[in-house]
C-alpha positions in Angstrom: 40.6 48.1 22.0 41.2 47.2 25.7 43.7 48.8 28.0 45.8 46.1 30.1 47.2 46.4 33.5 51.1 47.5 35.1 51.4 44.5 35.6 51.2 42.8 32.3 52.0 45.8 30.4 55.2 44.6 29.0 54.7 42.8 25.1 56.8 39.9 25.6 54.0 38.6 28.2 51.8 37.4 25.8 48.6 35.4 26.5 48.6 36.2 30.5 45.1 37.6 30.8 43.9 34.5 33.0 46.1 35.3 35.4 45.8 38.6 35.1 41.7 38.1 36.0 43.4 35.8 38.8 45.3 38.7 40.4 42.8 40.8 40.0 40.4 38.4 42.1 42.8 37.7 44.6 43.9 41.1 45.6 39.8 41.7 46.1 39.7 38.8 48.2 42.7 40.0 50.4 41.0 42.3 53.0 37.9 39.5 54.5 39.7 38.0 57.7 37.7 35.3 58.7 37.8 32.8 59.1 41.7 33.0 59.6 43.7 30.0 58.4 47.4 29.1 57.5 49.3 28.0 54.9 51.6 25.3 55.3 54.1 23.4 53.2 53.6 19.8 54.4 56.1 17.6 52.5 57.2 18.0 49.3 54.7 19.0 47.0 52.2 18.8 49.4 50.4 21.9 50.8 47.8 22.1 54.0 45.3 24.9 54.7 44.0 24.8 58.2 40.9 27.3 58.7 39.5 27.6 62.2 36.2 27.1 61.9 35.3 26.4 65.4 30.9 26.2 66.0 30.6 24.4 62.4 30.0 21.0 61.7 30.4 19.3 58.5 27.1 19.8 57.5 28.1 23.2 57.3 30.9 23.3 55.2 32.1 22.8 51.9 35.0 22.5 49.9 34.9 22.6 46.4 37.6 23.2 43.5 35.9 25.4 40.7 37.9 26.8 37.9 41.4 26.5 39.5 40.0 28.0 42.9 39.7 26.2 46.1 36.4 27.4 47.4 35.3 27.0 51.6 32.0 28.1 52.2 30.1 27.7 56.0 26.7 28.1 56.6 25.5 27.7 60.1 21.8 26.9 60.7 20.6 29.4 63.0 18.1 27.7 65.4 15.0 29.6 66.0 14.0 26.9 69.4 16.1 28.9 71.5 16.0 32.3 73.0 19.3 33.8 73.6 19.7 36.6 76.6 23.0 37.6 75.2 24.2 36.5 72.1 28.0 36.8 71.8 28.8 34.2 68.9 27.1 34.8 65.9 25.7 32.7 63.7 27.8 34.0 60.6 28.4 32.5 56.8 31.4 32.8 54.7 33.4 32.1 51.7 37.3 31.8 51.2 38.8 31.2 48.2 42.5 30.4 47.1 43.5 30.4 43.8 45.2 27.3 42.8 48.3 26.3 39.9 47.1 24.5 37.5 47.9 20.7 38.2 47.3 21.4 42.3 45.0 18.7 43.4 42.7 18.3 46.7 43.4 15.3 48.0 41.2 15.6 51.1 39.7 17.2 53.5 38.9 16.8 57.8 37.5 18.7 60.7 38.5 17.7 64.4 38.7 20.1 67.2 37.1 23.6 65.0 39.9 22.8 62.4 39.2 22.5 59.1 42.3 21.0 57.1 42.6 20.9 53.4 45.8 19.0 52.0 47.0 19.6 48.3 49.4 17.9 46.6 51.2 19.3 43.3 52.6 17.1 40.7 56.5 17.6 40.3 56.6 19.9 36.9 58.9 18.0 34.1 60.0 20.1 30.9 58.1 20.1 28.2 60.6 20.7 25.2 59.2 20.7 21.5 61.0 21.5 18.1 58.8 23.6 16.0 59.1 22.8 12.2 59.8 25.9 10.0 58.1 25.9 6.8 58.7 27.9 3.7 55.9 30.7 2.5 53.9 32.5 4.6 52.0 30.9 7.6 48.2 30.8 8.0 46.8 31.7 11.7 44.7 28.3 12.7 42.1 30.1 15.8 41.2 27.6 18.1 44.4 25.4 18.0 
């Protein structure tokens, strides 16, 4: 038997565990600063991330959407032609992540001037209303559907 969280302690919150594991991976990725970035409502429905990634070029960055996350990840190729004296600006990888709504799409992505800009756009919800039928006798549990 498994143990679940404060947070989703309560029984009428049933079927939460993905974003439970969600929480749980975002408040790990909380404390790495860099690089920084913002968060931006752009129009509506549309979202912008703008990461300062100044020293990379495109070569050296991704963007990819796995499993509802938005992953950035920069690799800089550190040159061994040159000899530094002092060396000031590292050569440093990373990886940010955001975890994304379902339905949140990337619709594109550009670096000018060390910025790296990431717009998403999300779908207006609509309601989703469905009458169940109620049947007479006991039910059968269908797994899978």
């Amino acid at each position: 038997m498994t143990t679940r969280s404060v947070y989703f302690n309560s029984p009428f919150l049933l079927g939460f565990e993905n974003l439970e594991r969600l929480l749980e991976r975002t408040a790990k990725a909380a404390g790495d600063a860099y690089p920084p970035y913002n968060i931006e409502e752009h129009d509506e429905g549309a979202l912008r991330i703008t990461l300062a990634v100044a020293g990379f070029t495109r070569d050296e960055l991704s963007v990819t959407a796995e499993d509802n996350q938005l992953v950035i990840r920069g690799r800089q190729n550190d040159s061994a032609d040159r000899t530094f004296l002092h060396r000031g600006i590292a050569a440093r990888q990373f990886q940010r992540a955001f975890v994304l709504a379902e339905g949140i799409e990337v619709s594109q992505a550009a670096l000018e001037n060390g910025l790296l800009t990431i717009d998403l756009v999300r779908p207006k919800p609509s309601p989703v209303i469905r009458n169940i039928e109620i049947r007479q006798g006991t039910p059968t549990l269908k797994k899978g559907a």
